[in-house]
Structures are given as structure tokens and as C-alpha cells.
C-alpha positions, 0 to 999 in steps of 0.5 A, a space after each residue: 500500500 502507497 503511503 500517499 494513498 491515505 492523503 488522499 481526501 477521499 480516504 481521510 474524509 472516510 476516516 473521519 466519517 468512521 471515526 464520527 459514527 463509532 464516536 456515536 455509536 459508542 456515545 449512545 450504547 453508554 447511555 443506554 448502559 447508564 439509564 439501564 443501571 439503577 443507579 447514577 454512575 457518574 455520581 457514584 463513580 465521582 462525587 462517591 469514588 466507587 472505585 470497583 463500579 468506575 473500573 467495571 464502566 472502564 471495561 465496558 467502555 473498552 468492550 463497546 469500543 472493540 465492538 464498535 471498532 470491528 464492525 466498522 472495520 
């Protein structure tokens, strides 16, 4: 593969456009996980440091994202 071929506008402005739908669909899926909880988690992970929740939410966060970013791919 040229190196060039990733300047092009077509390529980058793909990449951007991917980056944009995984950016949302990833945005979106937390929400849905944070109204789906029966708690608040950004309340219980900031203003209590519920260190166990905010380490769970870290690895859900990591999950959707390979998800996401192997769809995409």
C-alpha cells in the first residue's frame, strides 16, 4: 500500500466519517448502559469514588469500543 494513498481526501474524509459514527455509536450504547443501571454512575463513580463500579464502566467502555471498532472495520 502507497503511503500517499491515505492523503488522499477521499480516504481521510472516510476516516473521519468512521471515526464520527463509532464516536456515536459508542456515545449512545453508554447511555443506554447508564439509564439501564439503577443507579447514577457518574455520581457514584465521582462525587462517591466507587472505585470497583468506575473500573467495571472502564471495561465496558473498552468492550463497546472493540465492538464498535470491528464492525466498522
Amino acid at each position: 500500500m502507497n503511503a500517499m494513498e491515505w492523503l488522499k481526501p477521499a480516504a481521510l474524509l472516510g476516516s473521519i466519517l468512521y471515526a464520527l459514527i463509532g464516536v456515536v455509536i459508542f456515545w449512545v450504547s453508554f447511555v443506554i448502559v447508564d439509564k439501564i443501571t439503577p443507579y447514577d454512575l457518574w455520581a457514584e463513580i465521582v462525587e462517591k469514588h466507587n472505585k470497583a463500579l468506575a473500573m467495571v464502566v472502564a471495561a465496558m467502555c473498552l468492550g463497546i469500543s472493540i465492538i464498535v471498532a470491528a464492525a466498522i472495520h
